[in-house]
N, C-alpha and C positions, 0 to 999 in steps of 0.2 A: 762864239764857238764856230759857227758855219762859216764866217769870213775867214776864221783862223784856217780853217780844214783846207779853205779854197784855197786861199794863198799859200799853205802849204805846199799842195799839189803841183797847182800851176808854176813855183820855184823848182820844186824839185824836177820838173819836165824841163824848163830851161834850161838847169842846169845841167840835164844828161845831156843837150840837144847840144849846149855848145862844147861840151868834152866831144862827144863825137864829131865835132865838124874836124879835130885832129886827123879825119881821114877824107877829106878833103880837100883841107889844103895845108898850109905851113909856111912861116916864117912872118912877116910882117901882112899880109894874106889873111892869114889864118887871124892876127889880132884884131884887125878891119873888120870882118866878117864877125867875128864875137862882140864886138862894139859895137855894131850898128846890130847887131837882132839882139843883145841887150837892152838897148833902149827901144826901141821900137817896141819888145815884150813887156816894158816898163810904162810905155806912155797905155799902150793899148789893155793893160792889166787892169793900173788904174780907173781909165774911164769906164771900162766894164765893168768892173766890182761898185763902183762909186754911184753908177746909173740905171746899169742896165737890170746885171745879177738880181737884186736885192727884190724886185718888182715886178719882172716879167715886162717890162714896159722901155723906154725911151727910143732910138734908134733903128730901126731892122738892121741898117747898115754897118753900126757899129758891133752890135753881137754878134752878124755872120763872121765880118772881117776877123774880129778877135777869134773867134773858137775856130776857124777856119788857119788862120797863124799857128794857134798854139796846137789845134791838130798837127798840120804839118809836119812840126817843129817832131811834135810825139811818134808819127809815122816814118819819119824822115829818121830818127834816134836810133828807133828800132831797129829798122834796116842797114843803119850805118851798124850798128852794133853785133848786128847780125853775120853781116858780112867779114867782120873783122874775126869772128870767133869761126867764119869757117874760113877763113885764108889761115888763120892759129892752126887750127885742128889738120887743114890740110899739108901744112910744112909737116906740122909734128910726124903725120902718116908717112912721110916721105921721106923723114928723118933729116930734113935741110937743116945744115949747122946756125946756130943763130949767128947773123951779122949786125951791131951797133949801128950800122950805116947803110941798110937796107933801109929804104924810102919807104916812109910808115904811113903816108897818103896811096888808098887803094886808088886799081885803075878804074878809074871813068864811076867815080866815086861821087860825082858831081851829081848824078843821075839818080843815085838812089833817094839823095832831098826832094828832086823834082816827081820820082812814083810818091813819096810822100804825099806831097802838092796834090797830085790825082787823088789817093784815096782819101783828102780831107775833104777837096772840090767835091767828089762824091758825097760824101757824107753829108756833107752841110746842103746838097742840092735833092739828087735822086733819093740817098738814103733815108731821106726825111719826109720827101714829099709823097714819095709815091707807095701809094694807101694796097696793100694786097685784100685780097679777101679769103677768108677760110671757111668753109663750110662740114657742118659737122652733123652725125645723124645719131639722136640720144632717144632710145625708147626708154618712156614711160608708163609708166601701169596708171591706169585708172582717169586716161584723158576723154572726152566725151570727141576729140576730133585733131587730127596733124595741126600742129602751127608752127611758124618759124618764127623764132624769136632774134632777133638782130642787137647786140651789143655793140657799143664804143664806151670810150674809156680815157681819162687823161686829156682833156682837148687842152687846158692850159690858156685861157686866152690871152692873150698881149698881143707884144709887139709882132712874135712870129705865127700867130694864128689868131686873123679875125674874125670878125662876122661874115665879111662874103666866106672866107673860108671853111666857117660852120655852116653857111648854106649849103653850099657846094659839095661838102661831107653827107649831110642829111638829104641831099637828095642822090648821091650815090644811093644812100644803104635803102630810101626808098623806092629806086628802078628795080633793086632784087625782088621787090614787095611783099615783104615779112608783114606778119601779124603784129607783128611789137617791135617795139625798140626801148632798149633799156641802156641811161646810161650811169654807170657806176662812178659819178663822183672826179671833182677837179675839172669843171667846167668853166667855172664861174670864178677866175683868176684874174679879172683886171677891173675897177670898180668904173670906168670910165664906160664901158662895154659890155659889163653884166646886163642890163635893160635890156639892151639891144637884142642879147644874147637869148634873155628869158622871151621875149618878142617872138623871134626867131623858131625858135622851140614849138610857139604856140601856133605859130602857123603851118607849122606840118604833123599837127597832131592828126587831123583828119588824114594822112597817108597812109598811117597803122590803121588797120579795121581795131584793133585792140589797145590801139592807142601807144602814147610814149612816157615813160614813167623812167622816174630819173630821184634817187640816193643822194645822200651830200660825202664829199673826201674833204680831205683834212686841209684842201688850201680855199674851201670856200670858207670857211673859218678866219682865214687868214683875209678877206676881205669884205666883212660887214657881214657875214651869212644869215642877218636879221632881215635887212635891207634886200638881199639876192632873195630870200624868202617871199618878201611882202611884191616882188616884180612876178613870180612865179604863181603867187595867186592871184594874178588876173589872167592867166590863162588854164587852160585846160589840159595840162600837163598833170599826171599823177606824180604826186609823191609821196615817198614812203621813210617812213621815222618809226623804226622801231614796232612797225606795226605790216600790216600781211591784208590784202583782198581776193576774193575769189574771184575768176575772170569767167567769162559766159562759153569757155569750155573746158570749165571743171580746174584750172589748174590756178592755183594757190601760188600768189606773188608776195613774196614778204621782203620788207627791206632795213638796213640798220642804218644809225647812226656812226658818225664815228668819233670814235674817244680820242678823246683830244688830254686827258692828264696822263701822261706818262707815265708816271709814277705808279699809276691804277689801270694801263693801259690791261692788262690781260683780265683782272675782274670785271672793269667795264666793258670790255667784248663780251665774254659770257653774259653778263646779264641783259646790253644789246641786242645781241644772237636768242636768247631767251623769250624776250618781249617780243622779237620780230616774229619768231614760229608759235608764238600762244596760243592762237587761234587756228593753228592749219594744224588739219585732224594726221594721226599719226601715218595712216596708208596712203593720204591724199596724192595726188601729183605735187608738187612744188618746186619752188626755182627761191635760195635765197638770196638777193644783193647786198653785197658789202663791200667798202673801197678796201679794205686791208685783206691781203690775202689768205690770210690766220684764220681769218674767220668761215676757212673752209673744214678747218679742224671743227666745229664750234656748230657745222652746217651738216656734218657728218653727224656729228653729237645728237642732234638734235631729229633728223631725221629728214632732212632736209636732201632730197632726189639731184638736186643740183645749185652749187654754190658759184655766184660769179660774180671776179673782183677785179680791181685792175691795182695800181699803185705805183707799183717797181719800175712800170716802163721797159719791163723784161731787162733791163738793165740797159737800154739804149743801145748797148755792143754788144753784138751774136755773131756765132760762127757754128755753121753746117743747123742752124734751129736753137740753137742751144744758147746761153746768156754767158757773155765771158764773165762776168760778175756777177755771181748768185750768191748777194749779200743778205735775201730774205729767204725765212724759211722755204718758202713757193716764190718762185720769182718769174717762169714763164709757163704758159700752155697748163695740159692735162694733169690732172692730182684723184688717186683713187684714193679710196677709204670704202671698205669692204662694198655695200652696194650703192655711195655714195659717189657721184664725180665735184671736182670743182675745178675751176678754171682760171688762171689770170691773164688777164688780157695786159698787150702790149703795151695798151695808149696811143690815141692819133695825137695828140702834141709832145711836147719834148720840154725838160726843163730846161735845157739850154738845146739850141738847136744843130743838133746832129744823132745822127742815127747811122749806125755800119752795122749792118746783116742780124737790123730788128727795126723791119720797117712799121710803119703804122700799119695795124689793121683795122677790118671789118669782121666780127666775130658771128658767123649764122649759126643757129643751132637748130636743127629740124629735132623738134619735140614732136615722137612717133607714137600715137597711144596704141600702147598694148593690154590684149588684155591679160587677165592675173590670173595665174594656175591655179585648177580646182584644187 
């Protein structure tokens, strides 16, 4: 079914790309030009889907190149398309009589595939790489003292994010020097680099005075998450399964699993979400992690001060903060529910590699203890 959806997509993007190059060029040109990005979106399809897709792993160079092509090809479409319906609209305004043999190639129409080019180059480079940070100030009733707590979310290991590059992340969010770090799940994506990874981990737990405590998402599943387990308990990483500890100032960490039968996907959140806050008293402070965003409905439920998830990726494509594709219920940023907040974070990896205006973040939250009205 995932192979079907891809190939779907990636056809139907071809095939807008080469209708519109009808506005660049024409006549034996124009068939050139469709036959050679035909095949070349044939050969480069293949070897993606066959190698890279399916694993997160083989090539760097082949994944960029490909989603960087077929970007293009999509930004390049757009603007061809665009530009056509406003030269339409603008005749119409003007009331020019239609002419059969008015030259249906725009001018300097050549141009707009090459802004393409720039906003894929972008995407596949800055838009991906370059980590913002957001900082955010959440009081809490009943903390014994301020802490900052640092999330990431989505690292995705493979071929486009490895171990130096998980170092490299962990000592960013360590120079802010938060009390914690919490990550929410989909870490641990490539079985050749998982070790490495839990390694890694464990040597920068001493940066947090409160240490680093880290959830499972549904693609450690996907690669032994027995095995990623038993590398994790040799270091000093917290984790949390369905279960919650009190930290030495007062605030209450719980964390879930995640449901992996679909079929049962919404009872087994509930009862997840359930297990996780059993033990944290109902006025306490709390924070609850869950990779699935839903489970901020679930974190509200429960009583739970603050729920933070990641998953979505924020959709990988934003514009003005916002996710052009808000195919989950919560898909980026801030979620209230009466005196609950919850949060989804963006992800610093990518399932495939590109990102346009939803870069990776660093998610800080100053947990401000306040105290509770008489």
């Amino acid at each position: 079914m995932f192979f079907t959806i891809i190939c779907a997509v990636l056809t139907s993007f071809m095939l807008v790309f080469l209708f519109a190059l009808r506005y660049v060029a024409e006549g034996r040109l124009l068939f050139r030009l469709r036959l050679a990005i035909f095949l070349m979106d044939a050969v480069l399809a293949a070897v993606f889907l066959w190698r890279d897709a399916p694993y997160h792993i083989g090539v760097p160079l082949v994944g960029n190149v490909t989603i960087f092509v077929f970007m293009a090809q999509i930004f390049g479409a757009l603007l061809l398309l665009l530009a056509a319906l406003f030269r339409f609209l603008w005749r119409r305004m003007l009331r020019a009589p239609y002419d059969p043999g008015r030259r249906r190639v725009l001018a300097r129409g050549a141009l707009l595939p090459a802004l393409g080019a720039g906003a894929a180059l972008y995407g596949g480079t800055l838009g991906r790489q370059s980590v913002v940070e957001h900082f955010y100030d959440i009081p809490m009733k009943g903390l014994v003292a301020d802490c900052t707590l640092a999330q990431i979310s989505d690292i995705h290991l493979g071929a486009y994010f490895d171990g130096q590059a998980l170092e490299a992340l962990l000592q960013q969010v360590a120079a802010r020097r938060p009390e914690l770090l919490v990550i929410t799940g989909d870490l641990f994506d490539d079985m050749a680099q998982n070790e490495e990874a839990a390694q890694i981990l464990g040597r920068h737990v001493d940066d947090f005075p409160l240490g680093i405590t880290f959830i499972l998402g549904n693609h450690e599943y996907y690669r032994n998450v027995d095995r990623t387990l038993s590398f994790l308990g040799r270091t000093r990483v917290r984790f949390l399964r369905n279960s919650s500890v009190r930290l030495v100032n007062g605030l209450y960490l719980a964390g879930t699993d995640y449901p992996m039968d679909r079929a049962h996907f919404a009872e087994l959140k509930r009862a997840y979400a359930r297990a996780a806050m059993r033990e944290v008293p109902a006025e306490a402070p709390s924070v609850l992690l869950a990779h699935h965003p839903e489970f901020i409905d679930d974190g509200a439920e429960l009583g739970a001060k603050l729920t933070l998830t990641g998953h979505t990726h924020g959709s990988q494509f934003g514009l003005f903060g916002l996710p052009l594709f808000p195919v989950f219920k919560y898909t980026r940023g801030f979620v209230r529910i009466g005196e609950s907040l919850g949060y989804v974070h963006v992800g610093n990896g990518s399932w495939f590699p590109f990102r346009f205006g939803c870069p990776p973040e660093i998610a800080y939250f100053r947990l401000r203890a306040e105290e509770a009205k008489a």
